[in-house]
PyMOL Python script that loads the backbone (N, CA, C, O; Angstrom):
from pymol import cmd

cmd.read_pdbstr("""\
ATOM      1  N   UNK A   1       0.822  -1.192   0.000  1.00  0.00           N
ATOM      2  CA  UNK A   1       0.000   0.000   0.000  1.00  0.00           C
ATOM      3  C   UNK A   1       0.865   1.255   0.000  1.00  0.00           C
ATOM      4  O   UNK A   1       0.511   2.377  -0.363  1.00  0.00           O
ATOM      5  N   UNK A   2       2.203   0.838   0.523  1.00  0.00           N
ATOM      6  CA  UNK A   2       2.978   2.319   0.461  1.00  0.00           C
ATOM      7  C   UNK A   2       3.624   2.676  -1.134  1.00  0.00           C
ATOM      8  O   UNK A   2       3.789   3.823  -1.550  1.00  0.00           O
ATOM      9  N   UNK A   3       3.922   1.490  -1.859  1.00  0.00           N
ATOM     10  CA  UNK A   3       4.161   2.333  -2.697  1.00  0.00           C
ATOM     11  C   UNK A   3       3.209   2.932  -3.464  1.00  0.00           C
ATOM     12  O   UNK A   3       3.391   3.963  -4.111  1.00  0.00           O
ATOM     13  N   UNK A   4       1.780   2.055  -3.381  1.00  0.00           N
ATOM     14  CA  UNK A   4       0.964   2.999  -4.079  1.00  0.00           C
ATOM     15  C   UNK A   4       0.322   4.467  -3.505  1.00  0.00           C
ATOM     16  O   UNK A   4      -0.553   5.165  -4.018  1.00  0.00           O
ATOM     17  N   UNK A   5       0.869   4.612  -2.604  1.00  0.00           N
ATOM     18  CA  UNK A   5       0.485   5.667  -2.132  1.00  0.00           C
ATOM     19  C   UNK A   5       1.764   6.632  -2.892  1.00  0.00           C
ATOM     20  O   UNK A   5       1.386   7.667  -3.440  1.00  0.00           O
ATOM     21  N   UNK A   6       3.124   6.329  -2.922  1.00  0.00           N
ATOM     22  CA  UNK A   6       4.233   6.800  -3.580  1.00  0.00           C
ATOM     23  C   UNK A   6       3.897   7.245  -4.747  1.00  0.00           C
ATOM     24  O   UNK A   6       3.976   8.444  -5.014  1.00  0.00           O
ATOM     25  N   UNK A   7       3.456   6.301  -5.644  1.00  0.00           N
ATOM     26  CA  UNK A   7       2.987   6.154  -6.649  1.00  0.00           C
ATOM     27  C   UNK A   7       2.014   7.803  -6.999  1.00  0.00           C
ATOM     28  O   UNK A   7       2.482   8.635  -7.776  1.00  0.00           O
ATOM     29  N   UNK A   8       0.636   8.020  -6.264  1.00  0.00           N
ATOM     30  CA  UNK A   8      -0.139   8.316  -6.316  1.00  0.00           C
ATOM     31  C   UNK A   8       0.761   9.904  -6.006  1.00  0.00           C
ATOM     32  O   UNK A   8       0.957  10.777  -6.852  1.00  0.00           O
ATOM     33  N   UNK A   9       1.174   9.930  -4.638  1.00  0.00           N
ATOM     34  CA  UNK A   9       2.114  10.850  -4.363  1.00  0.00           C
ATOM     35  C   UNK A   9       3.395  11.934  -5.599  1.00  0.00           C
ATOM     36  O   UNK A   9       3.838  13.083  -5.589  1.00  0.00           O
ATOM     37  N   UNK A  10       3.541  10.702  -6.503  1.00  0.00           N
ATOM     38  CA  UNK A  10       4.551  11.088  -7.214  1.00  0.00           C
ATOM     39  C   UNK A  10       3.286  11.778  -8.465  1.00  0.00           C
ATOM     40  O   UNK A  10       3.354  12.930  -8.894  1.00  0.00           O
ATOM     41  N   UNK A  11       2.436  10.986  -8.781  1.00  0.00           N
ATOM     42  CA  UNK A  11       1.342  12.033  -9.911  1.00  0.00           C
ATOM     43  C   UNK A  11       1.444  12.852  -9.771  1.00  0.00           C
ATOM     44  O   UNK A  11       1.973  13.595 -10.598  1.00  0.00           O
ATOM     45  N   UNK A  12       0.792  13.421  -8.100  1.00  0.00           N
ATOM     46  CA  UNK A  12       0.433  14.904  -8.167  1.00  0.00           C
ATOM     47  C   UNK A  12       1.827  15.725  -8.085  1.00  0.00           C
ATOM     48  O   UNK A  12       2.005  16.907  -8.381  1.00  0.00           O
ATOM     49  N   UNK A  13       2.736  14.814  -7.619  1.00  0.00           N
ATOM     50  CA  UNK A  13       4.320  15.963  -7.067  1.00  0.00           C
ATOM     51  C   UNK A  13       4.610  16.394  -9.053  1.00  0.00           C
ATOM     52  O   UNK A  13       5.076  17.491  -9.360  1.00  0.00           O
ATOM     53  N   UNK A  14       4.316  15.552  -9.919  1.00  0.00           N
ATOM     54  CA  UNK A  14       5.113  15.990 -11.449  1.00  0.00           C
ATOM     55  C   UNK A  14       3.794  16.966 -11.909  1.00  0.00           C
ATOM     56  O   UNK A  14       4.141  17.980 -12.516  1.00  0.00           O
ATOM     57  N   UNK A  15       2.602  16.829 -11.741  1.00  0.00           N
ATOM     58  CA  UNK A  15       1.859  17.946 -11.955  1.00  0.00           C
ATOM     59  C   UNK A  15       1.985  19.235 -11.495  1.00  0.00           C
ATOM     60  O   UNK A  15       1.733  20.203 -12.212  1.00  0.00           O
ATOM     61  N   UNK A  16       2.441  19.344 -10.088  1.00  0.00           N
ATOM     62  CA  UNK A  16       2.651  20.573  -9.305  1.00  0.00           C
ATOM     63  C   UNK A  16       4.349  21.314  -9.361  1.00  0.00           C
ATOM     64  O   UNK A  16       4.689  22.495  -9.292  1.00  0.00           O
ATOM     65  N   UNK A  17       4.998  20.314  -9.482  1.00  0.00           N
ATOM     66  CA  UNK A  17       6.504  20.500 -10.832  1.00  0.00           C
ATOM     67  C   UNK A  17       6.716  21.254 -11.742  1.00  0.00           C
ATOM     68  O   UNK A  17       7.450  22.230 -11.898  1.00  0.00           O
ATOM     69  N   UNK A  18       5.514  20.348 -12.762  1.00  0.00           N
ATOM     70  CA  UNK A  18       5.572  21.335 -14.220  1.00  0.00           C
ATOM     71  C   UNK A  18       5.005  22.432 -13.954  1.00  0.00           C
ATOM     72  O   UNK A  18       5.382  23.491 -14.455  1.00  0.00           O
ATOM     73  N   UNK A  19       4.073  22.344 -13.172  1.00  0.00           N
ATOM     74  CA  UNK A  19       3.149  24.067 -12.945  1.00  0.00           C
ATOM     75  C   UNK A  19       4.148  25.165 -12.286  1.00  0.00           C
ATOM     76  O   UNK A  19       3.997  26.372 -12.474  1.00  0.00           O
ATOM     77  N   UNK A  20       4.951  24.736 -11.673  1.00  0.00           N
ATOM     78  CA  UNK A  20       6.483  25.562 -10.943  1.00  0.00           C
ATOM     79  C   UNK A  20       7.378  25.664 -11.773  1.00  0.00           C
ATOM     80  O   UNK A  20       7.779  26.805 -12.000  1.00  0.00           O
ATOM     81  N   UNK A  21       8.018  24.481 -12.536  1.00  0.00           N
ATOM     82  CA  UNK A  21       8.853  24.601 -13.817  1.00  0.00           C
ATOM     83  C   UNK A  21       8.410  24.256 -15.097  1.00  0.00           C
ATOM     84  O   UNK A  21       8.608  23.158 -15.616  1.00  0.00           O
ATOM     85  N   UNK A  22       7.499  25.675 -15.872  1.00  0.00           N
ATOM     86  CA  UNK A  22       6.922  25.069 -16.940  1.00  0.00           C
ATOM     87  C   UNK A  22       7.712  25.032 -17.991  1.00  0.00           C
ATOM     88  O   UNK A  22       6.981  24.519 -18.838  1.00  0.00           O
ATOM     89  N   UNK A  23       8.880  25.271 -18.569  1.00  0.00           N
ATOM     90  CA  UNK A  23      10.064  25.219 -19.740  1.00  0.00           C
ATOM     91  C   UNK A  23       9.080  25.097 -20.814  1.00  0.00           C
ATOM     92  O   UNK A  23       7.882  25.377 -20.771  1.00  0.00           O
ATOM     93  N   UNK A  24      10.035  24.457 -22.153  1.00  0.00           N
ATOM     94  CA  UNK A  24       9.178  24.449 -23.133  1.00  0.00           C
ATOM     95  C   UNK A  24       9.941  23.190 -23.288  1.00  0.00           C
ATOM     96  O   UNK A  24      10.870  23.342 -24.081  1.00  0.00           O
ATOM     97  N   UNK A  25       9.852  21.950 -22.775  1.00  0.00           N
ATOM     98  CA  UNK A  25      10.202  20.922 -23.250  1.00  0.00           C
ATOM     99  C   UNK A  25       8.789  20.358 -23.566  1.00  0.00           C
ATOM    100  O   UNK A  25       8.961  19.175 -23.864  1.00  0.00           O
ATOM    101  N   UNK A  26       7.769  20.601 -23.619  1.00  0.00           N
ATOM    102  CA  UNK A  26       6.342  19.888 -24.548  1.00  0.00           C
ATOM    103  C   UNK A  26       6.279  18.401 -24.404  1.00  0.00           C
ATOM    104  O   UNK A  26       6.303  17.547 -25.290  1.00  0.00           O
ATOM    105  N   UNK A  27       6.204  18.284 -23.277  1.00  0.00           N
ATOM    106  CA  UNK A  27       6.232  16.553 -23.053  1.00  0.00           C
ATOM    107  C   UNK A  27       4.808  16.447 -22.562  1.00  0.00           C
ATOM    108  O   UNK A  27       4.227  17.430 -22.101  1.00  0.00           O
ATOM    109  N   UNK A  28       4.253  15.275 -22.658  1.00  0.00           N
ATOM    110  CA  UNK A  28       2.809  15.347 -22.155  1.00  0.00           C
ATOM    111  C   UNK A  28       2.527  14.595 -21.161  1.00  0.00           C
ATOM    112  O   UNK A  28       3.336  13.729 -20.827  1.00  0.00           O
ATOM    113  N   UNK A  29       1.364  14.755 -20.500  1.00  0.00           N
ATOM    114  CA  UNK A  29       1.122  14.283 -19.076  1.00  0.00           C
ATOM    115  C   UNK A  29       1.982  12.906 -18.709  1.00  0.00           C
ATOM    116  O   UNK A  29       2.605  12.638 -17.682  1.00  0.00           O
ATOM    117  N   UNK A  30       1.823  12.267 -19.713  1.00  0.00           N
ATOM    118  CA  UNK A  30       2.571  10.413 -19.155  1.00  0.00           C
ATOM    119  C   UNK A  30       3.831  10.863 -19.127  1.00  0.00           C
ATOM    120  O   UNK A  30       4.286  10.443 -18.063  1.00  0.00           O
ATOM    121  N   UNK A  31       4.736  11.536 -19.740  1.00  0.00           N
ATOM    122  CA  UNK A  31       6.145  11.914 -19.704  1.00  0.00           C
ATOM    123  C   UNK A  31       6.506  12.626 -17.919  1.00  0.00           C
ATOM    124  O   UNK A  31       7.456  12.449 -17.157  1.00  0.00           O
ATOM    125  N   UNK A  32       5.397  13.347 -17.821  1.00  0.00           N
ATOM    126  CA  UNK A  32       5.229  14.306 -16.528  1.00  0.00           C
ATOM    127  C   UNK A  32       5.015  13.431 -15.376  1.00  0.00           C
ATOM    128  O   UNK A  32       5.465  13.538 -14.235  1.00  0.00           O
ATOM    129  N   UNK A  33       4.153  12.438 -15.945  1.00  0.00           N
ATOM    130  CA  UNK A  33       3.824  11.699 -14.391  1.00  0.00           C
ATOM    131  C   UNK A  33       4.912  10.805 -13.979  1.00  0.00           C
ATOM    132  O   UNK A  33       5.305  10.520 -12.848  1.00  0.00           O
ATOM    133  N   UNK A  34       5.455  10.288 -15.536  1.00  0.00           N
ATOM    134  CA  UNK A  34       6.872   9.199 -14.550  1.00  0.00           C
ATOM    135  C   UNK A  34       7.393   9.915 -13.906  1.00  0.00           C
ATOM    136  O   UNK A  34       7.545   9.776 -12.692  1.00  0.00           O
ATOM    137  N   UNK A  35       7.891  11.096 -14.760  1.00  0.00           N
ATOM    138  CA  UNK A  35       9.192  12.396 -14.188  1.00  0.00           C
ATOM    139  C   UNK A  35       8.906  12.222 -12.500  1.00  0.00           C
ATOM    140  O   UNK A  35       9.733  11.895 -11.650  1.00  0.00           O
ATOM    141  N   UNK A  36       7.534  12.535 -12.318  1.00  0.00           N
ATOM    142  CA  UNK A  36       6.904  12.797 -11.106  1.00  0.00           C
ATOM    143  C   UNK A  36       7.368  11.672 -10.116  1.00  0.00           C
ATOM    144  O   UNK A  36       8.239  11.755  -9.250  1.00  0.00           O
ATOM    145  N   UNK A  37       6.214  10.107 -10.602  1.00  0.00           N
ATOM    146  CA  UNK A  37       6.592   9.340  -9.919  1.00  0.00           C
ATOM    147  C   UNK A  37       7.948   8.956  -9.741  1.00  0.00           C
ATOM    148  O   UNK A  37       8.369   8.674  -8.619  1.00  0.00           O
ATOM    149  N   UNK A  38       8.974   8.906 -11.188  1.00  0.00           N
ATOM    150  CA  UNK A  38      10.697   9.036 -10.265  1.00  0.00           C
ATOM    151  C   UNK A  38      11.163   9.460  -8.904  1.00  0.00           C
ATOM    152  O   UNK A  38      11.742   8.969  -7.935  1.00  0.00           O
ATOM    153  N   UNK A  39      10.499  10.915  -9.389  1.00  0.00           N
ATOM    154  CA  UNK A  39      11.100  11.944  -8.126  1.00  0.00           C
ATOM    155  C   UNK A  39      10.594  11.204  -7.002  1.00  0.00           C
ATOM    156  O   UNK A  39      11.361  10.710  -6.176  1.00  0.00           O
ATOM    157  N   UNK A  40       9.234  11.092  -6.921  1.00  0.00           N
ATOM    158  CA  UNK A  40       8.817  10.776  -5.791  1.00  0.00           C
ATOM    159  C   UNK A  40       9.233   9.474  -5.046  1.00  0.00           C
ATOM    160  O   UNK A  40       8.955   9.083  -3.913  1.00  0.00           O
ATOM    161  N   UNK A  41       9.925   8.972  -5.953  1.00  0.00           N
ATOM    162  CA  UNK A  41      10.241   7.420  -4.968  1.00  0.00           C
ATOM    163  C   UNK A  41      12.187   7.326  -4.805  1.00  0.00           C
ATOM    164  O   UNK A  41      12.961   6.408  -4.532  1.00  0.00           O
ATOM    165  N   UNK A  42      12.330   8.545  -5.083  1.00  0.00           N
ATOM    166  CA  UNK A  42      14.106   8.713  -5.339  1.00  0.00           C
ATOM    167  C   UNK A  42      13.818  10.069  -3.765  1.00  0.00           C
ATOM    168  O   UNK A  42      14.438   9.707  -2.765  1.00  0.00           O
ATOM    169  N   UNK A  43      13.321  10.896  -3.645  1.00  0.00           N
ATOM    170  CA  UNK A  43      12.823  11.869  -2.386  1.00  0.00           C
ATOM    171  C   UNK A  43      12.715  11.366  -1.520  1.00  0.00           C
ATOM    172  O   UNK A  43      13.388  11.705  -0.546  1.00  0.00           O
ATOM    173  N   UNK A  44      11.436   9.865  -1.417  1.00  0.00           N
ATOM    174  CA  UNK A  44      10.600   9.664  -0.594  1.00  0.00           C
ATOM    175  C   UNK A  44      11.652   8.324   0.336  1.00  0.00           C
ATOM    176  O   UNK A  44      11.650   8.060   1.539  1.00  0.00           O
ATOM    177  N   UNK A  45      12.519   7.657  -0.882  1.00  0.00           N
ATOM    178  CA  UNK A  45      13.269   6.338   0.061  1.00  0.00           C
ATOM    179  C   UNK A  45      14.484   7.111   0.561  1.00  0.00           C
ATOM    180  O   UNK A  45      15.011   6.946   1.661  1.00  0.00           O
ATOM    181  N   UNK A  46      14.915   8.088  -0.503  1.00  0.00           N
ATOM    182  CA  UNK A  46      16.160   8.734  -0.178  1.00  0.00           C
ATOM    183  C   UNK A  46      16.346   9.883   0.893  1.00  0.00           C
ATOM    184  O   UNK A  46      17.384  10.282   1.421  1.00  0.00           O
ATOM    185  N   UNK A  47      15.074  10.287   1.054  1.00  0.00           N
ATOM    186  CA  UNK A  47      14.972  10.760   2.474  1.00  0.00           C
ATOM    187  C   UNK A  47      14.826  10.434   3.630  1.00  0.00           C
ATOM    188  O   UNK A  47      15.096  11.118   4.617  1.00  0.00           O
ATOM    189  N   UNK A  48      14.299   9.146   3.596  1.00  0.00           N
ATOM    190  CA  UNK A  48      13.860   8.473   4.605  1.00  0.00           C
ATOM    191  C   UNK A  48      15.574   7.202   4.964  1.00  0.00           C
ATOM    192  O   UNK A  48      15.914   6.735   6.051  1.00  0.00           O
ATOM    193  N   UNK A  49      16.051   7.070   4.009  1.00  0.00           N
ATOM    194  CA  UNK A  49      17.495   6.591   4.329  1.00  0.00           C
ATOM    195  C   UNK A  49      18.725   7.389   4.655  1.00  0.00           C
ATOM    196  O   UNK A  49      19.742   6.896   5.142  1.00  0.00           O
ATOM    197  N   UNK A  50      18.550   8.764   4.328  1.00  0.00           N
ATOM    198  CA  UNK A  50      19.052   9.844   5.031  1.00  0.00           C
ATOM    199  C   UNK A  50      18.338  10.266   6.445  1.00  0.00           C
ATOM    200  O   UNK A  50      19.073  10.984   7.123  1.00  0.00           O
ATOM    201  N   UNK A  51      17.416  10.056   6.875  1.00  0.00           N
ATOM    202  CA  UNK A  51      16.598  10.201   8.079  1.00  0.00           C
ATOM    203  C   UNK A  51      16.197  11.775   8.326  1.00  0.00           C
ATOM    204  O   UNK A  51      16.200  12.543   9.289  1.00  0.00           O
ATOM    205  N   UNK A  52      15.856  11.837   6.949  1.00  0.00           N
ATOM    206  CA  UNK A  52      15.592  13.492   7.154  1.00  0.00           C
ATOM    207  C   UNK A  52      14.293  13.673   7.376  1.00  0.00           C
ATOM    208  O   UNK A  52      13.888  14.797   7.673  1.00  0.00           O
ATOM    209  N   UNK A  53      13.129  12.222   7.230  1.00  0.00           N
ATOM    210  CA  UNK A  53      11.751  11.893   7.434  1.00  0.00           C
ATOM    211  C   UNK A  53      11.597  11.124   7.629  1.00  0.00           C
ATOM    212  O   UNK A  53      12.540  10.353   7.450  1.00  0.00           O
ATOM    213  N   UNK A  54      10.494  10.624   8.098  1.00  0.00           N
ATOM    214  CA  UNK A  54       9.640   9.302   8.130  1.00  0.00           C
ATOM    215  C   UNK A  54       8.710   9.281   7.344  1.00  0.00           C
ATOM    216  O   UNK A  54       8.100  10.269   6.936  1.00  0.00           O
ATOM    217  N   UNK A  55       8.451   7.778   6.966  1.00  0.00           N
ATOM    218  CA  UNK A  55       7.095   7.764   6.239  1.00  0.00           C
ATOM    219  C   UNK A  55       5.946   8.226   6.266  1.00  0.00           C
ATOM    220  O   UNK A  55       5.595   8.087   7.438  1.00  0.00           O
ATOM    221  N   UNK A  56       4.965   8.788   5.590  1.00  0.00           N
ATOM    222  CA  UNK A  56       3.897   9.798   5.837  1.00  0.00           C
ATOM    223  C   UNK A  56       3.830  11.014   6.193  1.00  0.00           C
ATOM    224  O   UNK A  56       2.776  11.644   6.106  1.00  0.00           O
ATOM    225  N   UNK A  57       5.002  11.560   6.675  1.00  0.00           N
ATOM    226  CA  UNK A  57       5.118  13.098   7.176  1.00  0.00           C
ATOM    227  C   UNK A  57       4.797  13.812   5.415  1.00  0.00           C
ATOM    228  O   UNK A  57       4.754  13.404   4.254  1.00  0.00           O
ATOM    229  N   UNK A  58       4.661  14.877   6.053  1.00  0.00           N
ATOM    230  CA  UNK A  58       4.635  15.590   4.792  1.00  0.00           C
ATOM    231  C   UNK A  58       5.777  16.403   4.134  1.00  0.00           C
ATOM    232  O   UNK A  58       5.846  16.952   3.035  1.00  0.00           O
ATOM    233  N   UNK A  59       6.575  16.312   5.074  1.00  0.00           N
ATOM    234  CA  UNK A  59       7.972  16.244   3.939  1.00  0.00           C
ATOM    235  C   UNK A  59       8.007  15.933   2.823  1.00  0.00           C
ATOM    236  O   UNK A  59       8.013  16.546   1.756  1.00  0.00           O
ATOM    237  N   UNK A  60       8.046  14.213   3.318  1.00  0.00           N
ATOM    238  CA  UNK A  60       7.861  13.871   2.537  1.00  0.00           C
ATOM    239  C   UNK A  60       7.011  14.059   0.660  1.00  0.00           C
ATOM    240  O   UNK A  60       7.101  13.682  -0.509  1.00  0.00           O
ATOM    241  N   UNK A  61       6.523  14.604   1.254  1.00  0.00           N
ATOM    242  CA  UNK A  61       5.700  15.258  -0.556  1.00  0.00           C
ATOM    243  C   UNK A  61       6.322  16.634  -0.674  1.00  0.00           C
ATOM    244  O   UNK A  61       5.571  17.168  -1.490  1.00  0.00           O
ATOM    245  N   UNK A  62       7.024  17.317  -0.428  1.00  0.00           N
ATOM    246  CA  UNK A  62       7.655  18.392  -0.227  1.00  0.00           C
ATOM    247  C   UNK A  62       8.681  17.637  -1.037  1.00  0.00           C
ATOM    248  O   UNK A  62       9.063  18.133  -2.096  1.00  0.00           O
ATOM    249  N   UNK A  63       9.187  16.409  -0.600  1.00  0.00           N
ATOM    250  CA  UNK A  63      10.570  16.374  -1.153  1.00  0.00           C
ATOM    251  C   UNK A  63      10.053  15.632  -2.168  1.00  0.00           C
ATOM    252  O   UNK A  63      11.006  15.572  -2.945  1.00  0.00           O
ATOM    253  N   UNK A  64       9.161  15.031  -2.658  1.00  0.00           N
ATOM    254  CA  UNK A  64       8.719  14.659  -3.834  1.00  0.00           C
ATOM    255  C   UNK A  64       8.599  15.640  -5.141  1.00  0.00           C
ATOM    256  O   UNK A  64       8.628  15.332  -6.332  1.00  0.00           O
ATOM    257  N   UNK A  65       8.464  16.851  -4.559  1.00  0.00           N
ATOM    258  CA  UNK A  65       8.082  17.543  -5.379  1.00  0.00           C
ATOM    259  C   UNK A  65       9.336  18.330  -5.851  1.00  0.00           C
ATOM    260  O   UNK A  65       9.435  18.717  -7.016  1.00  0.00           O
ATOM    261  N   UNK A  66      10.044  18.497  -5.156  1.00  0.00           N
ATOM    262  CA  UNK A  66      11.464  18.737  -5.231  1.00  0.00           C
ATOM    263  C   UNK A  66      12.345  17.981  -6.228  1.00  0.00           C
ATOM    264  O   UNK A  66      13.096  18.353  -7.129  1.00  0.00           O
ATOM    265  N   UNK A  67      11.855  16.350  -5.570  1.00  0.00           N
ATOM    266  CA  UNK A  67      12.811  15.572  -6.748  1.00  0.00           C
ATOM    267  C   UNK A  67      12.052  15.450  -7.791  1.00  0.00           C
ATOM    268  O   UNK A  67      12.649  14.781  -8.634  1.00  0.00           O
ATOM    269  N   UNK A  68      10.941  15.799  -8.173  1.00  0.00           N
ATOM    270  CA  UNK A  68      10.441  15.774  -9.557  1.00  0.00           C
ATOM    271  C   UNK A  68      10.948  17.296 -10.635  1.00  0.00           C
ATOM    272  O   UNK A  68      10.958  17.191 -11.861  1.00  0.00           O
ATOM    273  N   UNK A  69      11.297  18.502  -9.987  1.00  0.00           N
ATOM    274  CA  UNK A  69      11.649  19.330  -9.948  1.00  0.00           C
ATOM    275  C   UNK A  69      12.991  19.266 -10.541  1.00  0.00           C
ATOM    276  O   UNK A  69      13.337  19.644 -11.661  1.00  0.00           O
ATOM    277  N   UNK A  70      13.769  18.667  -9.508  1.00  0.00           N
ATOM    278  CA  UNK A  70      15.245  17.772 -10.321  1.00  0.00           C
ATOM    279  C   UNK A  70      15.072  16.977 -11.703  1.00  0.00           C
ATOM    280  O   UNK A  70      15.764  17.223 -12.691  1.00  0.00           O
ATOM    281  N   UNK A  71      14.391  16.309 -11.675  1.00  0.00           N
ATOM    282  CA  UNK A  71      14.234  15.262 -12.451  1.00  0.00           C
ATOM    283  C   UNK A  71      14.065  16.116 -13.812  1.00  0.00           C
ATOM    284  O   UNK A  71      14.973  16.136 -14.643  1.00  0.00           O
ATOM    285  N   UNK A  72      12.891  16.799 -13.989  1.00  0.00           N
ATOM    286  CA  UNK A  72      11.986  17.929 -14.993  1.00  0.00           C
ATOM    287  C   UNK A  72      13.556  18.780 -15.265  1.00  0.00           C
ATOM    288  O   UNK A  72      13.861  18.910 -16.451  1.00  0.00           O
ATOM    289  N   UNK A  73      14.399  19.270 -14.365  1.00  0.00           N
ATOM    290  CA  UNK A  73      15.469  20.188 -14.646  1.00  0.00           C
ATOM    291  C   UNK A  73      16.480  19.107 -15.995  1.00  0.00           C
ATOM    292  O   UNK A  73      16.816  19.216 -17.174  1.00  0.00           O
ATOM    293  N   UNK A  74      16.577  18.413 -15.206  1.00  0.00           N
ATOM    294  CA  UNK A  74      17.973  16.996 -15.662  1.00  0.00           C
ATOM    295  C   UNK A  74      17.140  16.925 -17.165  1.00  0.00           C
ATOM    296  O   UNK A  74      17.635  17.421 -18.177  1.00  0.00           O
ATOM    297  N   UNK A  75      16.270  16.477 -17.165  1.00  0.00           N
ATOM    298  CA  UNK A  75      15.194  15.973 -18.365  1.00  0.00           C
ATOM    299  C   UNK A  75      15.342  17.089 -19.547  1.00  0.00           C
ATOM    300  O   UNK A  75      15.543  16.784 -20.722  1.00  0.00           O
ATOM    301  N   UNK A  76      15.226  18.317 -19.108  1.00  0.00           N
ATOM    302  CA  UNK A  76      15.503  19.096 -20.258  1.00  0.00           C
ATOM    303  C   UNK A  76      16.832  19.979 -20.587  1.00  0.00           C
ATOM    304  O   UNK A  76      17.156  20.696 -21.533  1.00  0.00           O
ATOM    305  N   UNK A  77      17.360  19.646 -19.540  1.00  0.00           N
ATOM    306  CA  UNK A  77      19.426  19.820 -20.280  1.00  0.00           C
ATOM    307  C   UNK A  77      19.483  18.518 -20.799  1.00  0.00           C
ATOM    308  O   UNK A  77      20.029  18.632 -21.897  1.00  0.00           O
ATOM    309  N   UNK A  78      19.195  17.274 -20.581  1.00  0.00           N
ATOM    310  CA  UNK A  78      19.396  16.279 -21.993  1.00  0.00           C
ATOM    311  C   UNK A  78      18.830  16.384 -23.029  1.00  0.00           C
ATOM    312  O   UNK A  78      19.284  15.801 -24.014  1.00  0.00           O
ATOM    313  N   UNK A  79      17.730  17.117 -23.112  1.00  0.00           N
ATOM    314  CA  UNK A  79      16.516  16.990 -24.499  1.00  0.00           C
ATOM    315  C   UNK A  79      17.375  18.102 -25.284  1.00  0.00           C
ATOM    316  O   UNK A  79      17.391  18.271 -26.503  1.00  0.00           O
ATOM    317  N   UNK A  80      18.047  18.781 -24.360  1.00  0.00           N
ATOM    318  CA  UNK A  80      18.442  20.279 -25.394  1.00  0.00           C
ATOM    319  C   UNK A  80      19.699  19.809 -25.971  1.00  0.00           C
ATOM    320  O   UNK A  80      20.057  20.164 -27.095  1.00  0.00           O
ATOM    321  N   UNK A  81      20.580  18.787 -25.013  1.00  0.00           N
ATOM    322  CA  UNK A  81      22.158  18.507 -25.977  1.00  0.00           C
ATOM    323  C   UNK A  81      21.199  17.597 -27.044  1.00  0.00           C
ATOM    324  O   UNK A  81      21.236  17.988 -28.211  1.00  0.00           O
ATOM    325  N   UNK A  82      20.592  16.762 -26.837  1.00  0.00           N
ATOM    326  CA  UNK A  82      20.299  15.606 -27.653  1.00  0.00           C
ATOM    327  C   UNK A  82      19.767  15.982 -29.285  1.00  0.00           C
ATOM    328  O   UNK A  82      19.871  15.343 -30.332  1.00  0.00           O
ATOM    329  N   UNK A  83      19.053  17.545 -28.915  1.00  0.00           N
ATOM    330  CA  UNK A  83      19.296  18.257 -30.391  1.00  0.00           C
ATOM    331  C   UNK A  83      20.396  18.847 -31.245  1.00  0.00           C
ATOM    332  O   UNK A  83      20.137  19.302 -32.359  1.00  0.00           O
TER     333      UNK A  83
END
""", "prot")
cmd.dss("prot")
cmd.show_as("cartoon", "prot")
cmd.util.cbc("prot")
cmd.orient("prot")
């Protein structure tokens, strides 16, 4: 149940991402939601193995949204060399 909550967690963190970093990389929602769910399960274990949270706090989606944020950044300095 936790990762689908991760899961679910990471949707809304790449929606609320792109709405913070909208660029013009034109990728569409399914591109956005992995981005998302990445972040969110690279934030959510990697914070919690750094002990900067526990499970369910709301950091936790804080830092989801963060690492989708990363992710969305990384994603379009490769799309731009790759042209």
């Amino acid at each position: 149940m936790h990762i689908l909550w991760t899961i679910l967690a990471g949707l809304a963190a790449g929606f609320i991402a792109k709405a913070i970093y909208p660029g013009r990389e034109h990728m569409g929602w399914i591109v956005t939601t992995l981005l998302g769910i990445a972040g969110s399960f690279v934030a959510t274990y990697g914070g919690q193995w750094l002990h900067l949270y526990q499970a369910g706090e709301r950091a936790g989606f804080i830092g989801a949204i963060v690492g989708a944020l990363v992710l969305l950044f990384v994603y379009g300095l490769i799309k731009k060399k790759a042209k």
